[in-house]
N, C-alpha and C positions, 0 to 999 in steps of 0.2 A: 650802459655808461651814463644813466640819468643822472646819477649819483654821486659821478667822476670828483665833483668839487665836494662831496662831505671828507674828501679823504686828502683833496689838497689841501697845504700847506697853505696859508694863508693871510696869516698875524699879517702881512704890510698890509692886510685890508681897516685892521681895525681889530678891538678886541668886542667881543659879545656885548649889544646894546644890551641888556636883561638883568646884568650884572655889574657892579663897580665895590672896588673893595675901600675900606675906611680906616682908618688911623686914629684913634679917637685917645689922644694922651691928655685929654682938659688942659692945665694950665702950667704943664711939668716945662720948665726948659731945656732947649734941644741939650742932646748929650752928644758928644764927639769923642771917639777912641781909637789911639792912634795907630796905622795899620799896623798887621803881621808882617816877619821877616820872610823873604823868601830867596831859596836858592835861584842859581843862573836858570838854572832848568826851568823850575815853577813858576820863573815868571813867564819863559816861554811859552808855555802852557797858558798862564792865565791871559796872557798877550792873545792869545789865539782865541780863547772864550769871549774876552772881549770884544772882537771883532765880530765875533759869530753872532754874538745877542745886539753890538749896533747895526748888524748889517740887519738884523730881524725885528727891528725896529721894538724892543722889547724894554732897552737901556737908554738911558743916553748922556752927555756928559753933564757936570751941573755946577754951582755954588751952593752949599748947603750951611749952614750951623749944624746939621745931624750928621753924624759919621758912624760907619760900622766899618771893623775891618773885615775884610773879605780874606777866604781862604780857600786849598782845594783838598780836599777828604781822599784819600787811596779808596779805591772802588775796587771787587772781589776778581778782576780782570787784569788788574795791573795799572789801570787807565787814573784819571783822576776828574769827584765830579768839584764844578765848581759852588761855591758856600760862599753865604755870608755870615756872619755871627751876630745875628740878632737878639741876642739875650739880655741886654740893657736897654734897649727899646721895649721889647715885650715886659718885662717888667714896670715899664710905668704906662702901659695899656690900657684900655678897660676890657672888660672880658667880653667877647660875643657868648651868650650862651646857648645858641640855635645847638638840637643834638645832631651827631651824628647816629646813624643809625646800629642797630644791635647785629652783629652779622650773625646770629644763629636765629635770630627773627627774618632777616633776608633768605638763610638757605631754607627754612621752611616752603616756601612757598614755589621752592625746584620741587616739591614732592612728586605730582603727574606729567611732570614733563618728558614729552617726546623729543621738540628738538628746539636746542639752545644757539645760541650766538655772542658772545661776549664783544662790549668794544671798549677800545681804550683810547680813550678821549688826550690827544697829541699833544705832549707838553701844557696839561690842561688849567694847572694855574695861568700860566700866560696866554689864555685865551681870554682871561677876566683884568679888565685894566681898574689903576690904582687913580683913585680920587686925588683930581690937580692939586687939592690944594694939601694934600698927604702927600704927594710922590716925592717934595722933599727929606721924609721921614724913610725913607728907606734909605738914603744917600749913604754908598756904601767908601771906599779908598783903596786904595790900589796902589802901586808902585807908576803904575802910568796914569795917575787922575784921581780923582773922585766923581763917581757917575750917580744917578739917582733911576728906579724903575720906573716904565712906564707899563707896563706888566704885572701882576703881582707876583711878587715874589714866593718862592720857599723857604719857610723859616720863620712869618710872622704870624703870631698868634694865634688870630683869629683866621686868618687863612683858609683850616680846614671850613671852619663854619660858613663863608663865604661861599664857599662850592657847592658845598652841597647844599645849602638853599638855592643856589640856582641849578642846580640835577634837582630839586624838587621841586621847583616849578616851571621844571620842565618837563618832568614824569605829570603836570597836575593838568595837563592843556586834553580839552575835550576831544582831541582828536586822538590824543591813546586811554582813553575813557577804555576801549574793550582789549587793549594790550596790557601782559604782564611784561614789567618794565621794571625793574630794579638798579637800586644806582647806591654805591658807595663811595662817596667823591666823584674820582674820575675812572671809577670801573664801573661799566653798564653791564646787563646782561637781558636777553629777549626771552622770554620761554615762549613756547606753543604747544598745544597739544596735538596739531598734525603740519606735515608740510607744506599744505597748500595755504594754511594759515597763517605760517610761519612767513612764509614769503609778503602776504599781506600787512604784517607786522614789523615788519622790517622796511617795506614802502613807507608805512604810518611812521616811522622812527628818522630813517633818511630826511623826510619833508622837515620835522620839527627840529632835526641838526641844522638845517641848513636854513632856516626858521631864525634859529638863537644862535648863526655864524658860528658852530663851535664844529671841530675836522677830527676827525679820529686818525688814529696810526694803524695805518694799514696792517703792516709787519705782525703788529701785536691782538689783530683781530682775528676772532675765528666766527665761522658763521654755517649755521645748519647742521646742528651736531648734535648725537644724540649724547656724548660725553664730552665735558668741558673743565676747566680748571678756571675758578671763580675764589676770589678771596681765600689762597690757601685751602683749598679742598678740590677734592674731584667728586663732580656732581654727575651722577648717571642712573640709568633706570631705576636701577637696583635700590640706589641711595645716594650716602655723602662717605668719602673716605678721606683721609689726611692727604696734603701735594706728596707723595716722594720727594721731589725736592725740598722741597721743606722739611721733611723727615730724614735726610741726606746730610742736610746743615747741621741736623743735632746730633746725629751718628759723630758725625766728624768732630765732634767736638773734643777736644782732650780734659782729661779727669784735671778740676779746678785746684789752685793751689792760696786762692783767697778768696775771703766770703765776698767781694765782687764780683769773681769769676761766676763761682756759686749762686748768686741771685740770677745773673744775666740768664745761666743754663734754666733754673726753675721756673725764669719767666718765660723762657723761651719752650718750655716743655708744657706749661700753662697752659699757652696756647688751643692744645688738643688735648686738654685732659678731661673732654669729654668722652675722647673715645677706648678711655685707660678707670674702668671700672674703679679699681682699686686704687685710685692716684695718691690720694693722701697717705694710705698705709705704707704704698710702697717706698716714696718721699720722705716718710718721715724721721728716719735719721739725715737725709739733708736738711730738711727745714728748720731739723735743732740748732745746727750750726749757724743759723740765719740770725736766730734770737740775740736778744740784748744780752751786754757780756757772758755771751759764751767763748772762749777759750776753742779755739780751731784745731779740732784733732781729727785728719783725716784716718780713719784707720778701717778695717774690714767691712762694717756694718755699712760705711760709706760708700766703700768704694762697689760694694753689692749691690746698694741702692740704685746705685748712679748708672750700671751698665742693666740692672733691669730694668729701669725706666726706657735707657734705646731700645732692650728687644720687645718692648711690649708696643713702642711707640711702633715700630718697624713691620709689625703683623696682628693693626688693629682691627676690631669689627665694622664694619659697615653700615654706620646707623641709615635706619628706612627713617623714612618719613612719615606722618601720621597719617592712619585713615580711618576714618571717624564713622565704618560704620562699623566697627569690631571695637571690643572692650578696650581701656587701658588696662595694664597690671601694674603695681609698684611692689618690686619685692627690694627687702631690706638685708644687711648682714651689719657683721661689727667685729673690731679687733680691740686691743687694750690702748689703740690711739687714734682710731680712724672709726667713722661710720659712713657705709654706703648703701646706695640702693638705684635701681636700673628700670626705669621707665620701659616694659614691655609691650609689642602688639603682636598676635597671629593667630588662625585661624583652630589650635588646637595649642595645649603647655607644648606638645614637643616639637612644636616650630615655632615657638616665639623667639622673636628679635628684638634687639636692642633700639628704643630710638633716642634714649636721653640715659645719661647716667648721673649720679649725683655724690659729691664726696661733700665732708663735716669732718676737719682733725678735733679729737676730744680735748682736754685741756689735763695740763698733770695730773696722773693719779696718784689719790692719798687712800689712807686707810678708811676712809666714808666714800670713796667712790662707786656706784653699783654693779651689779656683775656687768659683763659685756651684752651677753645673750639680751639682757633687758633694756639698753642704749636703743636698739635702732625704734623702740617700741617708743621712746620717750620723744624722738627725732619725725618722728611721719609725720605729724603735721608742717614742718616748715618743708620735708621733699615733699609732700602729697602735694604743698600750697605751689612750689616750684615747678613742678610736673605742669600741674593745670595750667598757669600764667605761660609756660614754655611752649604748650602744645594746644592752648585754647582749648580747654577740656574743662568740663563740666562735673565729671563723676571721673574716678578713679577704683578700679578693686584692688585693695590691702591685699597680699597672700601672708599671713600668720604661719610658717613652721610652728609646728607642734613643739618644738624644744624651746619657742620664747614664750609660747605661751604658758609651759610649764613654769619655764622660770621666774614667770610672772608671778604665778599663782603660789608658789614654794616662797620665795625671796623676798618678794618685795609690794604684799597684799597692805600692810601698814605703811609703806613708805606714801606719807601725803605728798609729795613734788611728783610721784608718777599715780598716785590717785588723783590730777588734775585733768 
């Protein structure tokens, strides 16, 4: 129970010394806009939230010249979360440009892991407090007030970037020098390679939360595991595979009736189209209807696309993770719209696995466009280049089928753009 307080609740102490978020509009004058309408019910609701964030010392009431109106978003439960609409604010921002980090460069490095722990850092923008002389600039309205954060909120711009520079220097303290420690915002995760060390890693991790005052939510942790769910994937021995739940959401999806619908689903299937070999090819009668004035005809070819994108997504491979002391492979293929190729490892061809895949939609074909068989040949260098930067690899082996290389040789021995 050394621990007991990383996991209490704690904002009336203060928010994390380490961290202060900013506001940085130069010399725009405040803007003000006047609140949203709400039902008898929603303001009951927002009545309630109110209370909950002054009694947590998070809000509090104010005078401002800046106004946002506040709103509540219907949440997949029925419930409702509370919003502010900051989007005329963030527009006259300056940009932080700290990155966030690349999450397929994070799950790399679950490759040897025995046993994992995820935490999820409690309500963790509002463990990071708003710079006094910005806290006017959030000041939001309401039907009961106008209040201003003393928290930072959700919804301002730079927000994310504000976090995770403090999750990264808080991964940077020499005390988890020999811990892998991974942090995307406000989702951590511990790997170890044995139990005994794991539990010493997790000492190392407790001290420097409670270090930088920031409390994790119990509920939503798990810890000493040899399988976990980390940024939308499940990370285990074996490899990395898609959440089900998140593969659930897009099952459920009903077939789109406008090309908004239609992007949301594409982006949303985006997601994990690393683990959908042939994504472009399969997509590509929906992606046509995405383009500039095209004329929205859902008809056969569509609606084919669309549900074998679910079953492909629903029973994908398991990419392994790299081991660097067996070969890479890249082999290639191609359609009359798509080129793809599949970052291999394993210890003989007929147990190679998949650890990367790679799609390229081609561009309309005309009557000068080259055979197909001869595309993926003209395309290795930017996957071969992608593979390497993906997997930190050095060397990569081509596998050549015999049918491109004839094609080569038969078709297109004069063409100077593939003599380059």
């Amino acid at each position: 129970m050394c621990f007991y307080g990383c996991f209490e609740d704690r904002r009336r102490g203060g928010p994390t010394p380490f961290a202060e978020h900013r506001i940085d509009t130069g010399d725009h004058p405040p803007i003000a806009v006047p609140p949203y309408r709400l039902t008898p019910a929603k303001k009951a609701i927002m009545e309630a939230e109110l209370d909950k964030m002054l009694c947590e010392n998070v809000i509090e009431e104010c005078e401002s010249p800046w106004a946002a109106p506040a709103l509540l978003v219907p949440k997949k439960d029925g419930t409702f979360r509370f919003c502010v609409d900051y989007r005329r604010l963030n527009a006259v921002t300056r940009s932080d440009s700290y990155p966030l980090p690349v999450i397929d460069d994070l799950l790399q490095y679950t490759g040897k892991s025995c046993f994992m722990s995820t935490i999820d850092l409690k309500s963790g923008y509002w463990q990071v407090g708003v710079k006094s002389e910005d806290q006017d600039k959030t000041a939001f309205v309401t039907p009961f007030g106008t209040f201003r954060f003393k928290r930072m909120p959700f919804g301002l711009r730079n927000a994310p970037a504000t976090f995770q520079r403090l999750i990264d220097r808080f991964r940077s303290s020499s005390t988890l020098r020999n811990v892998t420690i991974l942090g995307y915002i406000d989702d951590l995760i511990v790997i170890s390679d044995s139990f005994e060390q794991h539990l010493i890693d997790l000492r190392a991790v407790f001290d420097r939360l409670r270090e930088f005052n920031l409390h994790a939510n119990r509920p939503k942790c798990v810890f000493a595991k040899e399988t976990v769910k980390y940024l939308g994937h499940i990370i285990t021995p074996q490899g990395i595979a898609p959440d089900p739940d998140k593969i659930n959401a897009i099952v459920d999806m009903k077939e789109p009736t406008t090309v908004k619908h239609l992007k949301s689903f594409l982006q949303t299937c985006s997601w994990f189209r690393k683990f959908v070999p042939n994504f472009s090819q399969v997509a590509q009668p929906l992606t046509m209807l995405t383009k500039k004035n095209q004329s929205w005809k859902w008809e056969e070819a569509q609606r084919t696309a669309f549900h074998e994108l679910k079953r492909l997504l629903t029973s994908p491979p398991i990419l392994i993770q790299p081991n660097y002391d067996l070969p890479f492979v890249l082999r290639t293929d191609a359609s009359d719209y798509a080129l793809g190729a599949a970052l291999l490892q394993g210890e003989t061809p007929h147990d190679e696995r998949p650890l990367l895949t790679l799609v390229a939609c081609l561009p309309q074909r005309n009557a000068t466009t080259p055979p197909r068989s001869v595309k993926p040949l003209q395309c290795r260098p930017p996957f071969e280049t992608e593979a390497r930067e993906s997997c930190d690899v050095c060397a990569v082996l081509i596998d050549t089928p015999r049918w491109e290389a004839t094609a080569l040789r038969k078709d297109q021995l004069d063409d100077p753009e593939l003599s380059n």
